[in-house]
N, CA, C and O atoms as a Maestro MAE file, in Angstrom:
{
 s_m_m2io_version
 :::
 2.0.0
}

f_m_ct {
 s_m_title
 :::
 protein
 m_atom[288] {
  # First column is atom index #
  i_m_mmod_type
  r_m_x_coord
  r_m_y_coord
  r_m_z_coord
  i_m_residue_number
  s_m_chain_name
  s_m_pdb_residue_name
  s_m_pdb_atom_name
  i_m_atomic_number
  :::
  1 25 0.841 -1.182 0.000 1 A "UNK " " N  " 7
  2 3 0.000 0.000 0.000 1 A "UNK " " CA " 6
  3 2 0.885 1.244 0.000 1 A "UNK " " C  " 6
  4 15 1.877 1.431 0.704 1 A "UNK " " O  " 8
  5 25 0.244 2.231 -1.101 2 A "UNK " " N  " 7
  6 3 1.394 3.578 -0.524 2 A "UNK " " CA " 6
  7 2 0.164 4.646 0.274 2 A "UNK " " C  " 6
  8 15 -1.016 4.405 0.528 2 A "UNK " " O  " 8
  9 25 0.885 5.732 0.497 3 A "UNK " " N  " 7
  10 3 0.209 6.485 1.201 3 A "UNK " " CA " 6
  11 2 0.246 7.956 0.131 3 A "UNK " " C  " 6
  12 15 1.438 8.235 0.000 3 A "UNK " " O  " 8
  13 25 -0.585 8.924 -0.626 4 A "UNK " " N  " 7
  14 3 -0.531 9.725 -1.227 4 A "UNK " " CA " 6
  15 2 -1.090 11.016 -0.538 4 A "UNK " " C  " 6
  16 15 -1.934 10.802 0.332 4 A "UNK " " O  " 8
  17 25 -0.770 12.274 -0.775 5 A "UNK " " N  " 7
  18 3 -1.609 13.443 -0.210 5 A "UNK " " CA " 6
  19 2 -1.771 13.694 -1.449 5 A "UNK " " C  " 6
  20 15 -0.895 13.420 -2.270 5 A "UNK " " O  " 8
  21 25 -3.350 14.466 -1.896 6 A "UNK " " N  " 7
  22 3 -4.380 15.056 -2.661 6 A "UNK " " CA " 6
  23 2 -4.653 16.363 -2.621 6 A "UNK " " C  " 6
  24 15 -5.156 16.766 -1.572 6 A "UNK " " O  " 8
  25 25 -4.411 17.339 -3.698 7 A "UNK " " N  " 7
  26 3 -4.806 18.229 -2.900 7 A "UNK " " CA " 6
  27 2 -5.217 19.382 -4.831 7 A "UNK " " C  " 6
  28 15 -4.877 19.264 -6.008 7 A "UNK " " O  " 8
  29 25 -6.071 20.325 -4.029 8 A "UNK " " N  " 7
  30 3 -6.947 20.864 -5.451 8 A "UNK " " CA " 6
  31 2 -5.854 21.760 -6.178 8 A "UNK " " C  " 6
  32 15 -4.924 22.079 -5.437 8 A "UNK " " O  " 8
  33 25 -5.805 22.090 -7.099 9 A "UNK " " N  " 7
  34 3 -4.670 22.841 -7.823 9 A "UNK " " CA " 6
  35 2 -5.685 24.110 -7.458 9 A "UNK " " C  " 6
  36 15 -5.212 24.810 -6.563 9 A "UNK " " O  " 8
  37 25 -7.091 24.599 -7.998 10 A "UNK " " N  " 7
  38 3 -7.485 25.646 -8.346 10 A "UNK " " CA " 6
  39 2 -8.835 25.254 -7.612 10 A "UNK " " C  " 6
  40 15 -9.194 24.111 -7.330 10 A "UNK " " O  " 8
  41 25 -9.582 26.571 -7.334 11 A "UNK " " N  " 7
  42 3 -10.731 26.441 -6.861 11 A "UNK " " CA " 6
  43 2 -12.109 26.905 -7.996 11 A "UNK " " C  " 6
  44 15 -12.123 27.780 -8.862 11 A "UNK " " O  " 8
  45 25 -13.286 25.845 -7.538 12 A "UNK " " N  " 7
  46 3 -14.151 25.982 -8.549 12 A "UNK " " CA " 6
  47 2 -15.433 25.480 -7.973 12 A "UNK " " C  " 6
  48 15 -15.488 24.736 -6.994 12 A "UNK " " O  " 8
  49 25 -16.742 26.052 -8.819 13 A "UNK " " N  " 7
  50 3 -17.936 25.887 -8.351 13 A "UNK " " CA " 6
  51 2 -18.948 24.468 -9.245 13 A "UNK " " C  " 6
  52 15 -19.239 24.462 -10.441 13 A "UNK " " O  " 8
  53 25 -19.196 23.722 -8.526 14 A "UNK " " N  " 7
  54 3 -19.784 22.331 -8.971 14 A "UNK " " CA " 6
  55 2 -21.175 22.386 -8.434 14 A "UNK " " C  " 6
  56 15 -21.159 22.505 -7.209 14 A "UNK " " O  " 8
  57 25 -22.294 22.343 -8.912 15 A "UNK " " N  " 7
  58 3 -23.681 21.443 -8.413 15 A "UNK " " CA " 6
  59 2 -23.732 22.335 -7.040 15 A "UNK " " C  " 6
  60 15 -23.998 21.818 -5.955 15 A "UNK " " O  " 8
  61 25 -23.465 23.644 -7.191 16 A "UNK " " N  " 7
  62 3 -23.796 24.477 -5.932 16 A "UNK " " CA " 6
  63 2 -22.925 24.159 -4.808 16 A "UNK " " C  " 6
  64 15 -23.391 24.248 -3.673 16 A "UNK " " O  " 8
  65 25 -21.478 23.727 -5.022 17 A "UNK " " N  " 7
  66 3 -20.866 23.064 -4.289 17 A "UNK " " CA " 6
  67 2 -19.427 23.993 -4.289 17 A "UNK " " C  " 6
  68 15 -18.849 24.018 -5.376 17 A "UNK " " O  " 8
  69 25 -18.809 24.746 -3.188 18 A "UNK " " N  " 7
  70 3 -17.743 25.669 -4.162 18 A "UNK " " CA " 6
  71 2 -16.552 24.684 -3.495 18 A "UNK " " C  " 6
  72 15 -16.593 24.189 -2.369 18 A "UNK " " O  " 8
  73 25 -15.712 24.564 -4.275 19 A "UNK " " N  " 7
  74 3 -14.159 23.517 -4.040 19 A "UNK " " CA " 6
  75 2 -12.864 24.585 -4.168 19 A "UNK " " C  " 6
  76 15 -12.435 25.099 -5.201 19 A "UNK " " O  " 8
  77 25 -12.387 24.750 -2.812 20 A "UNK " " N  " 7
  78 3 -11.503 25.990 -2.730 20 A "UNK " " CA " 6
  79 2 -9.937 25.626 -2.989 20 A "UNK " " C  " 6
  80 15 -9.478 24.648 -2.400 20 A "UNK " " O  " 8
  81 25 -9.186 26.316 -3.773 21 A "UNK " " N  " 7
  82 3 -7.787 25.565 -3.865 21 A "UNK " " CA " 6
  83 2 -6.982 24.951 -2.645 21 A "UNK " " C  " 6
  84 15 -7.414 25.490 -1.626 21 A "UNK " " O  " 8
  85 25 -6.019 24.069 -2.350 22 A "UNK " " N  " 7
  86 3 -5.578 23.989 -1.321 22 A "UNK " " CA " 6
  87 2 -6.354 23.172 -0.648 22 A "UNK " " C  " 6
  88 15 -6.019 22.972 0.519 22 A "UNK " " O  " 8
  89 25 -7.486 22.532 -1.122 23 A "UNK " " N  " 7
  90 3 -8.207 21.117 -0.017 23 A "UNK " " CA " 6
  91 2 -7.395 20.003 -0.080 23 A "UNK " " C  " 6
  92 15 -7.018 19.790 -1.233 23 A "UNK " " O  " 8
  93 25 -7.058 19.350 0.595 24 A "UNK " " N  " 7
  94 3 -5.629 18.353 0.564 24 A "UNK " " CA " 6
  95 2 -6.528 17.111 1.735 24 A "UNK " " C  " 6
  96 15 -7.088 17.283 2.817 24 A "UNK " " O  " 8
  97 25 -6.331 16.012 0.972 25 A "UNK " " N  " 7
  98 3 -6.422 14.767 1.746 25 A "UNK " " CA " 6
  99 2 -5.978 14.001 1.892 25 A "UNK " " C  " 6
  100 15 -5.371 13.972 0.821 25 A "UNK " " O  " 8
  101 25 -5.491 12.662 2.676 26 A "UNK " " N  " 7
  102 3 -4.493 11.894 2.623 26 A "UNK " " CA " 6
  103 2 -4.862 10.805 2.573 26 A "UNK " " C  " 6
  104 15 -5.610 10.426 3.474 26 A "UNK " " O  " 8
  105 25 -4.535 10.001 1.647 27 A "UNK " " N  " 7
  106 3 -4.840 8.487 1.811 27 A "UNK " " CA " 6
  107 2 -4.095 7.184 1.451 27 A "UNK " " C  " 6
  108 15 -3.323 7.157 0.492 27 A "UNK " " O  " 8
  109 25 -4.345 6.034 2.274 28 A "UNK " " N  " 7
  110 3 -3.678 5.119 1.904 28 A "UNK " " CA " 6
  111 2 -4.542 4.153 0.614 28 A "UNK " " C  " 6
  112 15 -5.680 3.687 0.669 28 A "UNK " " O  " 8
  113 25 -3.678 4.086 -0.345 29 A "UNK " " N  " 7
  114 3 -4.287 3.293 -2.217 29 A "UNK " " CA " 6
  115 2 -3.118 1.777 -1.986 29 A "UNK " " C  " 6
  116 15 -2.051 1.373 -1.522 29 A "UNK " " O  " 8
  117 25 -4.239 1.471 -2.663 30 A "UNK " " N  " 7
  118 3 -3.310 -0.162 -3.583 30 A "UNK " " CA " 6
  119 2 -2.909 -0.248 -4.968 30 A "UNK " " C  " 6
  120 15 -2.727 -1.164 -5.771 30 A "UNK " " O  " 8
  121 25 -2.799 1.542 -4.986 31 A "UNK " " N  " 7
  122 3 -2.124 1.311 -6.435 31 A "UNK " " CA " 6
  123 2 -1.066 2.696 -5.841 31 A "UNK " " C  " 6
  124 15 -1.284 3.677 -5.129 31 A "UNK " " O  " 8
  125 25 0.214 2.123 -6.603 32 A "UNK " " N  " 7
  126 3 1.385 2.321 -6.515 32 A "UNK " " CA " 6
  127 2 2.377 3.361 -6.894 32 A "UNK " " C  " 6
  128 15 3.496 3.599 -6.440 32 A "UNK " " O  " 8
  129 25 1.503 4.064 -8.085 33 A "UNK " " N  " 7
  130 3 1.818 5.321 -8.527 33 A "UNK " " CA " 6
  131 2 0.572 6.756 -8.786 33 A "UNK " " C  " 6
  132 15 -0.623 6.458 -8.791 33 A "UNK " " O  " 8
  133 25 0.843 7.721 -8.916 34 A "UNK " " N  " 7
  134 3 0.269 8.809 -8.825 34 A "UNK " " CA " 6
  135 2 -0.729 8.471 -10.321 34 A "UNK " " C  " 6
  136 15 -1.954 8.348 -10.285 34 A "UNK " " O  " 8
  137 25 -0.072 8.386 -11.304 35 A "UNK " " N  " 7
  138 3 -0.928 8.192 -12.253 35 A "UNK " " CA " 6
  139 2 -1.933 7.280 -12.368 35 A "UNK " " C  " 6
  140 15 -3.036 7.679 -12.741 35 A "UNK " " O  " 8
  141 25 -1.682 5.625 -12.006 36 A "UNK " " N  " 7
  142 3 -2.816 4.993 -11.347 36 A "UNK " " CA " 6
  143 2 -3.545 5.242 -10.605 36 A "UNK " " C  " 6
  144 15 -4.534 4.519 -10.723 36 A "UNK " " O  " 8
  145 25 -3.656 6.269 -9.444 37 A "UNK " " N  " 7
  146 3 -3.997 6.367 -8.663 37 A "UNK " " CA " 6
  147 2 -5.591 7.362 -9.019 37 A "UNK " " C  " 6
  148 15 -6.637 7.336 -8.371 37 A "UNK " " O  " 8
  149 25 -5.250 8.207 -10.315 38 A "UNK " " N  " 7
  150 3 -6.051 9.524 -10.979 38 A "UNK " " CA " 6
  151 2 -6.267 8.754 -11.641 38 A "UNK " " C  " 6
  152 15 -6.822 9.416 -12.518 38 A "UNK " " O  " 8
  153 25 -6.301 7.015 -12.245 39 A "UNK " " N  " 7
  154 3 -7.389 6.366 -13.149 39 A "UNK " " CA " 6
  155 2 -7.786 5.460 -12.094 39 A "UNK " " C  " 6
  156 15 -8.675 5.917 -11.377 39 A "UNK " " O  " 8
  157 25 -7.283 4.045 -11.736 40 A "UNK " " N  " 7
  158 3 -7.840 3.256 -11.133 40 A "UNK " " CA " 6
  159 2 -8.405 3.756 -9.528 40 A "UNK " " C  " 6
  160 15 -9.134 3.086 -8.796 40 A "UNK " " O  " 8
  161 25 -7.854 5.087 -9.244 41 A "UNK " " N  " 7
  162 3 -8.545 4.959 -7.586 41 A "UNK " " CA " 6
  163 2 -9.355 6.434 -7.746 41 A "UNK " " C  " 6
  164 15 -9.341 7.286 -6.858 41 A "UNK " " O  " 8
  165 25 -9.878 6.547 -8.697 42 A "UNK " " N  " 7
  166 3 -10.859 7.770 -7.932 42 A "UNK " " CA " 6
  167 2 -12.012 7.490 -6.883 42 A "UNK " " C  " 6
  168 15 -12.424 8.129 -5.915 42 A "UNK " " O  " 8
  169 25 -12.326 6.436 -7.385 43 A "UNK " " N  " 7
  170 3 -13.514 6.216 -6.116 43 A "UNK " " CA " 6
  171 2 -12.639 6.563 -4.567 43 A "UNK " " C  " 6
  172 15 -13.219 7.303 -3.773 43 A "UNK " " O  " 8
  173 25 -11.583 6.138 -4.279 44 A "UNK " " N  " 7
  174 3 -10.436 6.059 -3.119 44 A "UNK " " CA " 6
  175 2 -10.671 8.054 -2.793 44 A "UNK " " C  " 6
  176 15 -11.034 8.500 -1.705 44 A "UNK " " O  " 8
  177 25 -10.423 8.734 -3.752 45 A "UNK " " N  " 7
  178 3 -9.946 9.849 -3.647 45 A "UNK " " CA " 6
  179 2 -11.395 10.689 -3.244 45 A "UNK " " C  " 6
  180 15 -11.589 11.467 -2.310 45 A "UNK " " O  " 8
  181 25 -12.642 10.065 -4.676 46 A "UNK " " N  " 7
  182 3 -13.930 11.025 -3.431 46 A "UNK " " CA " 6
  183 2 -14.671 10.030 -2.102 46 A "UNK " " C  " 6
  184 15 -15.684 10.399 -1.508 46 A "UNK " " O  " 8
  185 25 -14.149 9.106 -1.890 47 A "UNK " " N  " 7
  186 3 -14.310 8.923 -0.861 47 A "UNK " " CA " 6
  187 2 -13.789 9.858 0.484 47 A "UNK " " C  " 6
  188 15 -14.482 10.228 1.432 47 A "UNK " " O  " 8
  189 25 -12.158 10.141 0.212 48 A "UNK " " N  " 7
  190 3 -11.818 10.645 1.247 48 A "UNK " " CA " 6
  191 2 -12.106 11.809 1.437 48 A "UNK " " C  " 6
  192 15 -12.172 12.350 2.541 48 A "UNK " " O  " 8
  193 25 -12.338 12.389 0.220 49 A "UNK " " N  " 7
  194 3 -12.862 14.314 0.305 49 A "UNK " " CA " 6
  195 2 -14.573 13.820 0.647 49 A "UNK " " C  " 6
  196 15 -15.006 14.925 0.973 49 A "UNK " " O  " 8
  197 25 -15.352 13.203 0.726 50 A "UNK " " N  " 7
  198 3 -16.080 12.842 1.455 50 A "UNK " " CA " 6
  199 2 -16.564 12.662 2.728 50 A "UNK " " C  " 6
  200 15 -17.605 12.943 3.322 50 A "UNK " " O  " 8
  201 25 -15.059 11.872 3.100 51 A "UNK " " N  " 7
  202 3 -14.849 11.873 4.632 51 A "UNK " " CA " 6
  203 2 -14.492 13.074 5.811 51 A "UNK " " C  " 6
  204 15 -14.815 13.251 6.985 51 A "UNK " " O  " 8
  205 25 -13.629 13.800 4.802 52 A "UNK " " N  " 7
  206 3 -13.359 14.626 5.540 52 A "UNK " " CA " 6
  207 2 -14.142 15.907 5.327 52 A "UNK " " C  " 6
  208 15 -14.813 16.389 6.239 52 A "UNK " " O  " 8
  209 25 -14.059 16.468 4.108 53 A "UNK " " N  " 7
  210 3 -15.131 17.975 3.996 53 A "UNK " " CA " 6
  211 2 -16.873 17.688 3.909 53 A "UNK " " C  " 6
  212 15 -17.781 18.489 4.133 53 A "UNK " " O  " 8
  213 25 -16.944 16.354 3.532 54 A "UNK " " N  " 7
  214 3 -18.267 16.166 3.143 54 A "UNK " " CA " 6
  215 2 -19.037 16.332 2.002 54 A "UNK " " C  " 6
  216 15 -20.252 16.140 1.952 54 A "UNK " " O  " 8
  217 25 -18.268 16.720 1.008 55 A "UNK " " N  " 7
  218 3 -18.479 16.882 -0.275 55 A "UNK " " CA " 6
  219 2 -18.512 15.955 -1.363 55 A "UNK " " C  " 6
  220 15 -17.545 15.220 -1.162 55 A "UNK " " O  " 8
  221 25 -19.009 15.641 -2.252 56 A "UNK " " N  " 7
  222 3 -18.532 14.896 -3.499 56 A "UNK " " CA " 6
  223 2 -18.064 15.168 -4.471 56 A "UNK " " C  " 6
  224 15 -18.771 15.687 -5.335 56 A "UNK " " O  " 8
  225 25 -16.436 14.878 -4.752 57 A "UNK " " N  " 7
  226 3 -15.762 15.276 -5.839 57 A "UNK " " CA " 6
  227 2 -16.183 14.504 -6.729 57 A "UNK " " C  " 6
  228 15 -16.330 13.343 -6.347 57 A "UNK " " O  " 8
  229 25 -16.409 14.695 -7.679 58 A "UNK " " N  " 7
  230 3 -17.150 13.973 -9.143 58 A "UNK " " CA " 6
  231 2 -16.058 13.591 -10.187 58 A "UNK " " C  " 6
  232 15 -15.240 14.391 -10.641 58 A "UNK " " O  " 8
  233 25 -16.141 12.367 -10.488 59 A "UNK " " N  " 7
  234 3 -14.982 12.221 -11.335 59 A "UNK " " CA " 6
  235 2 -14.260 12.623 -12.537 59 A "UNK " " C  " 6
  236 15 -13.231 12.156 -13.025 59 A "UNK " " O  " 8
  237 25 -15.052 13.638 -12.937 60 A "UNK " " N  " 7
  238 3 -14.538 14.511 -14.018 60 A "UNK " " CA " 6
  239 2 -13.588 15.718 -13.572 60 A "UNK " " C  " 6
  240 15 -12.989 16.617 -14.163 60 A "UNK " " O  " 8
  241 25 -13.720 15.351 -12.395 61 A "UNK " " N  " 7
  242 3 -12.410 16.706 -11.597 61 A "UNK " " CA " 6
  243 2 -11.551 15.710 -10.998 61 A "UNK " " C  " 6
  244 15 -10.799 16.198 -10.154 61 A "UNK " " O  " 8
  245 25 -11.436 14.535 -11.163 62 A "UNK " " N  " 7
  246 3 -10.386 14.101 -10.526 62 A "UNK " " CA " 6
  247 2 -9.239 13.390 -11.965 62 A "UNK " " C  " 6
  248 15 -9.252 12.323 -12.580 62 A "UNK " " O  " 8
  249 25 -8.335 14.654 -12.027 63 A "UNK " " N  " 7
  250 3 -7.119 14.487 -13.298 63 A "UNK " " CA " 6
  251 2 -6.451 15.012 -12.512 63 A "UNK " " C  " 6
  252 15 -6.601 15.494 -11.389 63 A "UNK " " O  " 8
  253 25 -5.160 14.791 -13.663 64 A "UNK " " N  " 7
  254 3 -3.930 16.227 -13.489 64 A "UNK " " CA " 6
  255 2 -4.153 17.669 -13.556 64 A "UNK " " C  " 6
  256 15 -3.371 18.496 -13.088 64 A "UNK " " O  " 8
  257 25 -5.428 17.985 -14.253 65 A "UNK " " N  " 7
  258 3 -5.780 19.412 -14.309 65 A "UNK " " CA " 6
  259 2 -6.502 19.558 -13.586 65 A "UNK " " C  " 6
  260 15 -7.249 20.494 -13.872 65 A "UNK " " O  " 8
  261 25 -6.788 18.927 -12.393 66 A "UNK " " N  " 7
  262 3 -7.822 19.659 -11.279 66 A "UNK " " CA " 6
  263 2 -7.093 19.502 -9.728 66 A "UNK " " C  " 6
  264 15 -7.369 20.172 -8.732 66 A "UNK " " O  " 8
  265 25 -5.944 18.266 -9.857 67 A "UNK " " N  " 7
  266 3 -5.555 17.640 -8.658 67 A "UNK " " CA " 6
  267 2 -3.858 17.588 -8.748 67 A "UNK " " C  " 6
  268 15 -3.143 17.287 -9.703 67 A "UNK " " O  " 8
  269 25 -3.563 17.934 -7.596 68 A "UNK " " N  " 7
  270 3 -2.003 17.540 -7.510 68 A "UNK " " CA " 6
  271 2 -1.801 16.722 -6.764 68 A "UNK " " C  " 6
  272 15 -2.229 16.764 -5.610 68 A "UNK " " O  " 8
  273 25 -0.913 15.524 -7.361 69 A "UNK " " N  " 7
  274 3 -0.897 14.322 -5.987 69 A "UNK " " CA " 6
  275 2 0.447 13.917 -5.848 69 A "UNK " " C  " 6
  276 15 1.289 13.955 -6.746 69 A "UNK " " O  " 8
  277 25 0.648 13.461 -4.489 70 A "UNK " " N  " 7
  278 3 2.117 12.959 -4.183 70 A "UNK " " CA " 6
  279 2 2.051 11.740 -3.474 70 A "UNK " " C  " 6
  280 15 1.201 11.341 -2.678 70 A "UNK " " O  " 8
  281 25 3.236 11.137 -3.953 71 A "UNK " " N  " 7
  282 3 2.907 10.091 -3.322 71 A "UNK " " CA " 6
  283 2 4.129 10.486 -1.901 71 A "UNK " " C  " 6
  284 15 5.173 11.111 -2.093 71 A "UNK " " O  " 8
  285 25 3.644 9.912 -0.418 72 A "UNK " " N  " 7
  286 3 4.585 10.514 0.926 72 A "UNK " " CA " 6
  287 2 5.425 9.254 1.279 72 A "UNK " " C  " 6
  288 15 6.233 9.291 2.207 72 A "UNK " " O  " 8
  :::
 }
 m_bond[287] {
  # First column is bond index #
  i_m_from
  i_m_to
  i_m_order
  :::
  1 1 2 1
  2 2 3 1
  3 3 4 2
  4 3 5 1
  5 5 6 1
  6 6 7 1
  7 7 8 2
  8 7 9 1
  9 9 10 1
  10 10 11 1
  11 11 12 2
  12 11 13 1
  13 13 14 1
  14 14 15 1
  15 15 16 2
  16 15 17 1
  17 17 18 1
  18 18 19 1
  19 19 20 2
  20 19 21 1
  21 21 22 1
  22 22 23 1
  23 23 24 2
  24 23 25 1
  25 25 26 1
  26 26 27 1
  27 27 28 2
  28 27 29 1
  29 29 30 1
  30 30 31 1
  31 31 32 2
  32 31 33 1
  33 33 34 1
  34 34 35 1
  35 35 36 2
  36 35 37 1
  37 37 38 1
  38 38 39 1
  39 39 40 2
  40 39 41 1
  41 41 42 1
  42 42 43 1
  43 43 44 2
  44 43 45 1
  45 45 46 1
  46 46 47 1
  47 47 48 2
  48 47 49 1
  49 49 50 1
  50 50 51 1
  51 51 52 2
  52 51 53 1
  53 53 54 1
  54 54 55 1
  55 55 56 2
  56 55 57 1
  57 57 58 1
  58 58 59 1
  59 59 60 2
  60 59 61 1
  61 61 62 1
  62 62 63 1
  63 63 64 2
  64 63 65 1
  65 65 66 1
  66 66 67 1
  67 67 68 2
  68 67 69 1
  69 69 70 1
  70 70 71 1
  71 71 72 2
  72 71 73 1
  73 73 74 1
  74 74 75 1
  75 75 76 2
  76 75 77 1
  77 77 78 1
  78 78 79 1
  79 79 80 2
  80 79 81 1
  81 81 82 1
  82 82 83 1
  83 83 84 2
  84 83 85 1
  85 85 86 1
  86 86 87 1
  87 87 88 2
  88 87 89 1
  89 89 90 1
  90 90 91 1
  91 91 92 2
  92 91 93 1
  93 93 94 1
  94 94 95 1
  95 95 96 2
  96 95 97 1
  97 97 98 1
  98 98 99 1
  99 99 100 2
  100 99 101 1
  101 101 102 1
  102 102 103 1
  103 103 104 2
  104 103 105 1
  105 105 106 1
  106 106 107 1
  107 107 108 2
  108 107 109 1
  109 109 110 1
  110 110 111 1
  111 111 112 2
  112 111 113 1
  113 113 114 1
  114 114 115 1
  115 115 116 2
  116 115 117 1
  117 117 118 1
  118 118 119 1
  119 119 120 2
  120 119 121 1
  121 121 122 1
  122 122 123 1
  123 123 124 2
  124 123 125 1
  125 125 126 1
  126 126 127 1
  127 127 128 2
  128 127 129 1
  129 129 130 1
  130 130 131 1
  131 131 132 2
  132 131 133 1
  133 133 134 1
  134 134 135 1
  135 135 136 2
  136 135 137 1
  137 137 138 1
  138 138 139 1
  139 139 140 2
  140 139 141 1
  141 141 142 1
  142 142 143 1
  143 143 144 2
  144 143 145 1
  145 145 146 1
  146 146 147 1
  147 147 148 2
  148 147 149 1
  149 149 150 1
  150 150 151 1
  151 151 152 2
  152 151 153 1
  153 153 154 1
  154 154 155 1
  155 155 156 2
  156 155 157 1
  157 157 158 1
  158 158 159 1
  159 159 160 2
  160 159 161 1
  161 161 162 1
  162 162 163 1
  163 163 164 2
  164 163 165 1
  165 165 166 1
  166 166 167 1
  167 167 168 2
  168 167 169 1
  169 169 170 1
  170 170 171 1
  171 171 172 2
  172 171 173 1
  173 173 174 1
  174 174 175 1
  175 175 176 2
  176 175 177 1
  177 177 178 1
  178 178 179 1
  179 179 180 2
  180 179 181 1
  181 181 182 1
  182 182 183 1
  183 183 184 2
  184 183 185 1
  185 185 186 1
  186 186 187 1
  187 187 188 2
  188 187 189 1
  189 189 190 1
  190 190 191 1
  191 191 192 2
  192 191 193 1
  193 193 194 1
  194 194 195 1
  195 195 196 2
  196 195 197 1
  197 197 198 1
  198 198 199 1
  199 199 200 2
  200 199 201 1
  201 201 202 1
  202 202 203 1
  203 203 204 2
  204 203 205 1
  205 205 206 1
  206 206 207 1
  207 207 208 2
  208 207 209 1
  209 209 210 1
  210 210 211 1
  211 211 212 2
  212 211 213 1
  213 213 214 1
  214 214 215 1
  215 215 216 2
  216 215 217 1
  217 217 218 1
  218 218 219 1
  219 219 220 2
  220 219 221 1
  221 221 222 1
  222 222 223 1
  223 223 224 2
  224 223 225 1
  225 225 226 1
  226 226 227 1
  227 227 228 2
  228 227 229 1
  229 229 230 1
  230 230 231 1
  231 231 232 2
  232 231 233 1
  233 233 234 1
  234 234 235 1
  235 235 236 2
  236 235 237 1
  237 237 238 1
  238 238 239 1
  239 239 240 2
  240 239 241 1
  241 241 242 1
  242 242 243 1
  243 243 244 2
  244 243 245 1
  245 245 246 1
  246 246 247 1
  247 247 248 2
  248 247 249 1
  249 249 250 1
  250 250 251 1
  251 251 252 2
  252 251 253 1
  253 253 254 1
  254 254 255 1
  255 255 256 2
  256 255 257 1
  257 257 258 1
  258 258 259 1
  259 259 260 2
  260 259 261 1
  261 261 262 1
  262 262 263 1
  263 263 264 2
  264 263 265 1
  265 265 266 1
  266 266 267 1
  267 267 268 2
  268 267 269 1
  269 269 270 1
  270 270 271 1
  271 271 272 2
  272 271 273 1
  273 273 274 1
  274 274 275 1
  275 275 276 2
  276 275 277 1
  277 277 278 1
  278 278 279 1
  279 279 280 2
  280 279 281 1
  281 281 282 1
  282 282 283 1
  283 283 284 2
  284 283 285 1
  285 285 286 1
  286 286 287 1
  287 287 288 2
  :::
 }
}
């Protein structure tokens, strides 16, 4: 398992929902690199912005042009 932090490049307004730059989440994936991680784990990723802000990131915002990710 690695452990990645998530976090928004830019802030933007969704479904009456506003997503401010700088929301950052951390999670542990079973996939191994950053780029897998923005195809095979988005469910992983709005889960955790789920968990923590309560929001639903929708998977058309979860790329390289909406998200910066690292793996820690």
């Amino acid at each position: 398992m690695a452990q990645f932090s998530v976090k928004l490049k830019n802030s933007f307004n969704h479904k009456g929902t506003r997503f401010e730059k700088g929301m950052e989440v951390e999670l542990l994936s079973k996939q191994t690199s950053a780029p897998n991680l923005l195809s095979a784990g988005k469910q992983e990723i709005t889960d955790a912005f789920q968990r923590k802000y309560g929001v639903t990131l929708e998977g058309v915002h979860i790329s390289i042009n909406y998200l910066e990710v690292t793996k820690l």
